[in-house]
N, C-alpha and C positions, 0 to 999 in steps of 0.2 A: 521729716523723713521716717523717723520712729513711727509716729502713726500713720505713714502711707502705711509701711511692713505689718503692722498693726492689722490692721482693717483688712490688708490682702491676703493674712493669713486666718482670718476669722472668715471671711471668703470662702476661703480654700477647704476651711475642716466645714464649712457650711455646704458647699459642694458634694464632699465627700458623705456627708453624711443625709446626701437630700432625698435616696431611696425610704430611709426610715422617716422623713419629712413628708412626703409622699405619703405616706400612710397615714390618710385624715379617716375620721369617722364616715361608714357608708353613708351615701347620700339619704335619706327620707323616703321611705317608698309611700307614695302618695297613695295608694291604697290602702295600706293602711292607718293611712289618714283620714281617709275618707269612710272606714267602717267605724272609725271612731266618732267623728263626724255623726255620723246615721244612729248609732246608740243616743249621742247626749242628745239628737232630735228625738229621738222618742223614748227618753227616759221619762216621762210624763206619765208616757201611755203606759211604760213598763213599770213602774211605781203602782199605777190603780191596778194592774190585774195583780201584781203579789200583793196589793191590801186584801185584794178580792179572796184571792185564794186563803192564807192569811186566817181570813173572817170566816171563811168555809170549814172548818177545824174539821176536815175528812180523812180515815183513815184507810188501811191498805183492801184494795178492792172497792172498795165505797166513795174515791172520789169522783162523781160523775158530776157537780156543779164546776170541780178543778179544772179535770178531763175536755168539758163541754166549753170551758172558758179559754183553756190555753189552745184549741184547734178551733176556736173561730177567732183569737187571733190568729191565726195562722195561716187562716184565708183569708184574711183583710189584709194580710203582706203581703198574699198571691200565692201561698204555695198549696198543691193537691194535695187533701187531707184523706186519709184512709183511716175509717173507724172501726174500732173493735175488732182487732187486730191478735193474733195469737191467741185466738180464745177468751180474749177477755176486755170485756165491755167497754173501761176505762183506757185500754191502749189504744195509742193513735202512730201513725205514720203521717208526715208532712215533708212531700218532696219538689223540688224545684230544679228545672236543668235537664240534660240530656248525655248519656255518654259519660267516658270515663274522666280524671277521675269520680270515682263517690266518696265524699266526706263526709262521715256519721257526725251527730250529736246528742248528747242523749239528756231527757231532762223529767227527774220527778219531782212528782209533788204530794206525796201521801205524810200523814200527823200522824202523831203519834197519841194513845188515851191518857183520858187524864190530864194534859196538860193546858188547856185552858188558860190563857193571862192577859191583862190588859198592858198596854203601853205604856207601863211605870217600871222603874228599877224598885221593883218591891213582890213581892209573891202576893198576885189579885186575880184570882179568877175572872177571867170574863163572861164563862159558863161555867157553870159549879160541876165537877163529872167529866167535863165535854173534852175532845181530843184539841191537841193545840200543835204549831210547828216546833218541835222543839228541835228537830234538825237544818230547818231552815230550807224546807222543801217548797216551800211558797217562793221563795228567792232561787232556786236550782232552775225551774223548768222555763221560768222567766228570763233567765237569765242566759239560760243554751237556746233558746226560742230567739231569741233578740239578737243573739252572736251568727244564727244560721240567716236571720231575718236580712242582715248588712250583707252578708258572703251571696243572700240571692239576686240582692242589688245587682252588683257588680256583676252577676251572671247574664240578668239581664240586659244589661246598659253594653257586653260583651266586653266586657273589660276581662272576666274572669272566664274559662271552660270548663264544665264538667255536671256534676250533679252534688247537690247539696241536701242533705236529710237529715230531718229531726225528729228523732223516737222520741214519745212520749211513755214513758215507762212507771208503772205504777207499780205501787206494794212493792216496795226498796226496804220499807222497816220490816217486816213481817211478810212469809211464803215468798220473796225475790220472784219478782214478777216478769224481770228480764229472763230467766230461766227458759218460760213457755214461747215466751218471743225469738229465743234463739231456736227453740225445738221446732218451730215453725219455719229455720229458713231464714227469718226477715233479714239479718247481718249476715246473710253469708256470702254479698258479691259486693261490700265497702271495704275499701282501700285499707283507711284509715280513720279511726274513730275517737272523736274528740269528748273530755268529761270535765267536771270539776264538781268541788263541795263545798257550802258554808264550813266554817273554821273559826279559829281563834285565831287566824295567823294566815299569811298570803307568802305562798312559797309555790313549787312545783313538787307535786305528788310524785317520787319515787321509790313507797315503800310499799310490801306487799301483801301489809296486812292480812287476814286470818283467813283459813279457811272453816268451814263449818258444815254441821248436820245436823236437822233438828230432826224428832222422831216423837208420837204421842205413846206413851205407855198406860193401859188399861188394866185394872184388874174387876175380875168378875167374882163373886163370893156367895152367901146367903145370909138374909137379915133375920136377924130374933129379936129380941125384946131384950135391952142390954142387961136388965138386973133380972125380970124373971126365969129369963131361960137363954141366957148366952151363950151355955153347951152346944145349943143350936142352930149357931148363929158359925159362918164362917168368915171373919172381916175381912173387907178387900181394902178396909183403909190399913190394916196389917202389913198388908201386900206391901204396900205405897211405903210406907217406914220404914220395912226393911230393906225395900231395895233404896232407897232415898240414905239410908246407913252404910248400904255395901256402898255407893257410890262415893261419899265422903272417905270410907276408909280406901277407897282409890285413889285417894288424889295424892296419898303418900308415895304409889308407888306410879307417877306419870312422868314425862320429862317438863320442865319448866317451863315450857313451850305451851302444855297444853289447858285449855280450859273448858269446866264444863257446869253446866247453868240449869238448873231444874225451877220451874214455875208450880206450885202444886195448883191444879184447877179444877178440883171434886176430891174433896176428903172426907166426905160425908154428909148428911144434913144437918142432923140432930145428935143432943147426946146421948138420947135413951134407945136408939137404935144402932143395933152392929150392921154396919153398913157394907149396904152389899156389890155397892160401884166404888170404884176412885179411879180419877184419870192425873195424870201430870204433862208435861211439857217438858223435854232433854234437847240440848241441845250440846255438842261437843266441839271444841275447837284446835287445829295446831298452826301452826305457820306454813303448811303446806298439807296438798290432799294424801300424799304420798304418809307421812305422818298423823294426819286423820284417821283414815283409814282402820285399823287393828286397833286404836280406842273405842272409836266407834263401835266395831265389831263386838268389845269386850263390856261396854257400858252396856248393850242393846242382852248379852250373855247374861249377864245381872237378873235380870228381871225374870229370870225361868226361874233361877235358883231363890229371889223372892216370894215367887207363887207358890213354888213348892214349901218352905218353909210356913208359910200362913197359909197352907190347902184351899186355894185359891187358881184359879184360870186368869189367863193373861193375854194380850193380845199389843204386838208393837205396831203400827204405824206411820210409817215413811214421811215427811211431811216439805223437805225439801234439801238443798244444801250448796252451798255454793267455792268453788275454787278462790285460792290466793290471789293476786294479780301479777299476771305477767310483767313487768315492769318495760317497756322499751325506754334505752338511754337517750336513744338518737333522738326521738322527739320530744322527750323530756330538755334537752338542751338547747332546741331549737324554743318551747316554751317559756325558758329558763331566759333567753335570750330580750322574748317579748316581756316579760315581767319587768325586767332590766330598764330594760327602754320607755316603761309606763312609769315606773318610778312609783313610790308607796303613796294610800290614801292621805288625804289630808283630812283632819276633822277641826269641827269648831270645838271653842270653850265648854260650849253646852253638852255637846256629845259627850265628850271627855270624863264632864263631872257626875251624867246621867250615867258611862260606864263603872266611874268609882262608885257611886251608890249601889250599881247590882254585885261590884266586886265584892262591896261591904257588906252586904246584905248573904253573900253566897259564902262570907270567910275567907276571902282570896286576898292578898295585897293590893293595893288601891295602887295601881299602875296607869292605869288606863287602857286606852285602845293601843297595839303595836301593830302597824301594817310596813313595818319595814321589809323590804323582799330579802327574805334569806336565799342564801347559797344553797346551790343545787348539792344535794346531801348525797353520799353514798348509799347505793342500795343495801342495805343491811341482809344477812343469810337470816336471820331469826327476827323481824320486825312484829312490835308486837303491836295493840292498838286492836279497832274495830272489825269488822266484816264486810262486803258487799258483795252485789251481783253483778258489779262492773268487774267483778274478777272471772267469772265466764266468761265475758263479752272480749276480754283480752288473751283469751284464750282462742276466739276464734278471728276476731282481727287484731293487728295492733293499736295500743288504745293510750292515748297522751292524756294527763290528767296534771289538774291543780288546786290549789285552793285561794280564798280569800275571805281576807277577814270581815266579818259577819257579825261579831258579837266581842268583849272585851278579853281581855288576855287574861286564861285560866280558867273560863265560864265550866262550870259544870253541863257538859252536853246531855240530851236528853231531858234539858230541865225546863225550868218556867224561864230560868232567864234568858235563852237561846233566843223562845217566844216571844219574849218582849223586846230584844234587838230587832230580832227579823221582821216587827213590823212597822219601823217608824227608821229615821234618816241614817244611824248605823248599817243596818241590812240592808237598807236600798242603796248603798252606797260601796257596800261589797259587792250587789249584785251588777251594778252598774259596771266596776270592775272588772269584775269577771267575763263578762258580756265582750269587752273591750278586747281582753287578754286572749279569749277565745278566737276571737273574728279574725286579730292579727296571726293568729298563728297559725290560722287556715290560709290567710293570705301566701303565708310561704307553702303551705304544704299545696294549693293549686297551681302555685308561680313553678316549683322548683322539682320539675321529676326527678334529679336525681336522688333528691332530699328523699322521694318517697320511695325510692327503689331501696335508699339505705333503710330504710326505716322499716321496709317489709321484708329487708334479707335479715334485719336482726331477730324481726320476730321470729322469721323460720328458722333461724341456728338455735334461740332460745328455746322454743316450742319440741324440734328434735321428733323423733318418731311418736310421739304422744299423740293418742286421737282422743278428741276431745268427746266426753261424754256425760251430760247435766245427770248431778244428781235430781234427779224429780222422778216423783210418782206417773204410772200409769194413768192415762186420763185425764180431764179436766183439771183446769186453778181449780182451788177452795176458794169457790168465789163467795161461797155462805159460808166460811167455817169459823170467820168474826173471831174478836181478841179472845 
């Protein structure tokens, strides 16, 4: 009789408690199932075209073997390709579908110089000089290519409605090539616009990294003869050191937020001439344009009061510049969600021990690969870290972004060893990733208007009366203007 009592009252709190019982994991949305499905069929294909790219070692404006590779795939999936787009030769558009909504992707592929490496955890040129991926832009354009490739499936099979496009966006390292792309219009009637990066680490992007402005500074002067008659001679490499001086003793008086980066690029030829050119490279940075802004202003001031000190002419140069990113949370969490559900990469032994060799080679603790998915992090007010031109582009739609690991934990970016991940079973295996992470998270943003109604009212309370307005020059890319 005890345990009838027993059992009927285990029953009873079972009963009572069967609403939270109730609450099983959502079912499987076979969709995206099925884009994941469609990636690891054509991980093959998408493995050879980022070797291709890769092998192509092209930088910003000059990838056109990249450009001409990643849009004829693009018509072998089926989608309308539109070349040379916003002025510039290497942009492409590839769209698919009809009617609202529009879901952007965006994907480059431009190297950076110099970086040149073979498929060793060890620093080996593969071209001695020659540009290499060291951001891991061979694996980016392939990898949002391949994400919009699945979502056009389903468009047409009518499973999904709307329209699907995939910018091809070049010169990301150097001149932001999204810049002319937005001046042109091309994002200005998509919904919502999906990104991601190679990394050291597979999370969801919600930081808002820098904004910036680069500018060329010239000075003009007259040459003599350095030892016979110098008197006569007005240096313009003068020019250049002293404001290259003022500039330094600026950085005492900036907020900690700000950074600022000088390239020297003509400081003269020779040593027995007072040289009568020098040009440099400025560029400025803060955590927002609003704090840009009057740095700028004041770096760009510098250089008068150089020319004048070394009786010298001067001339500055605009060269481009690009906004922080707007952050949206909403579809960060919906991202957040699919990362969750994908679960971290798995590697072999091999990987592993070919990461601990670039780790050891780079001075980094021999960890290995980490792709455990982190927690959706707080937007930080002062995020500090890199730049890009995905920070315009979220300024004029809302724009979800993330990352995946690409290269081992702690890699120095911009380097040979990026290079050498990104072109062998590590990077293909971020990319692959990514590809996946991507497709599912379009899958909700087609499925669920109201997700995208949230998603476009936060950008508009974020965004607030601000009109948006690219830093860029008058006229053309510098489509010659080369490193």
């Amino acid at each position: 009789m005890k345990n009838k009592k027993l059992v009927l009252t285990c029953l009873i709190a079972t009963m009572a408690f069967s609403p939270l019982l109730a609450q099983k994991a959502p079912k499987p949305n076979p969709l995206k199932g099925s884009v994941q499905q469609t990636i690891d069929t054509r991980f093959a294909a998408m493995t050879d075209l980022s070797d291709q790219i890769w092998a192509f070692e092209e930088i910003a404006f000059k990838e056109f073997k990249s450009s001409a590779a990643l849009s004829a795939y693009a018509e072998e999936l089926g989608f309308k390709v539109t070349r040379g787009v916003g002025e510039i030769p290497t942009a492409f558009v590839a769209e698919y579908g009809s009617g609202s909504p529009i879901i952007g992707i965006m994907g480059e592929f431009d190297g950076l110089p110099r970086l040149s490496q073979n498929k060793v955890p060890y620093k080996s040129p593969l071209h001695e000089d020659a540009p290499g991926h060291g951001c891991g832009h061979n694996l980016f354009g392939v990898a949002s290519l391949s994400a919009a490739g699945a979502i056009k499936d389903l468009i047409a099979e009518g499973k999904l409605k709307g329209t699907i496009r995939f910018y091809g966006t070049p010169a990301e390292e150097k001149f932001f090539g999204k810049l002319w792309m937005l001046r042109a219009g091309l994002m200005d009637d998509v919904d919502i616009m999906m990104d991601w990066h190679p990394e050291d680490q597979t999370k969801t992007d919600v930081q808002k990294g820098l904004a910036l402005v680069d500018f060329i500074v010239e000075f003009n002067g007259q040459a003599a003869h350095a030892s016979a008659d110098p008197w006569n001679g007005r240096s313009a490499s003068d020019g250049l050191e002293l404001y290259t001086n003022g500039i330094n003793y600026y950085r005492e008086h900036v907020k900690p937020t700000v950074r600022i980066h000088y390239h020297i690029q003509d400081g003269g030829q020779v040593v027995n001439v007072v040289p009568d050119y020098s040009r440099l490279w400025v560029r400025v940075r803060d955590t927002s344009r609003e704090g840009l802004m009057p740095v700028w202003k004041q770096v760009e001031k510098m250089a008068e009061g150089a020319a004048i000190l070394a009786n010298v002419s001067h001339k500055v140069t605009l060269v481009s510049g690009v906004h922080e990113i707007l952050v949206n949370r909403k579809g960060s969490e919906v991202m957040q969600e699919n990362l969750e559900n994908l679960g971290p990469i798995s590697y072999t032994a091999e990987e592993q021990e070919f990461a601990k060799k670039i780790q050891e080679a780079t001075g980094k603790p021999q960890i290995g690969l980490i792709s455990e998915i982190k927690p959706l992090e707080a937007t930080l007010e002062h995020s500090m870290g890199g730049s890009t031109d995905v920070g315009d582009v979220s300024w004029v739609v809302p724009t979800i972004r993330m990352s995946a690991t690409t290269a081992p934990n702690g890699t120095p970016w911009h380097s040979w060893a990026v290079v050498a991940s990104g072109g062998m079973s590590i990077g293909h295996k971020g990319m692959g990733y990514a590809a996946k992470a991507l497709a599912m998270t379009m899958v909700d943003l087609y499925q669920n208007e109201t997700l995208r109604n949230e998603i476009k009212a936060e950008f508009k309370t974020k965004k607030g009366d601000y009109v948006y307005k690219g830093i860029v020059p008058d006229g053309p890319p510098p489509l010659n203007a080369g490193y």
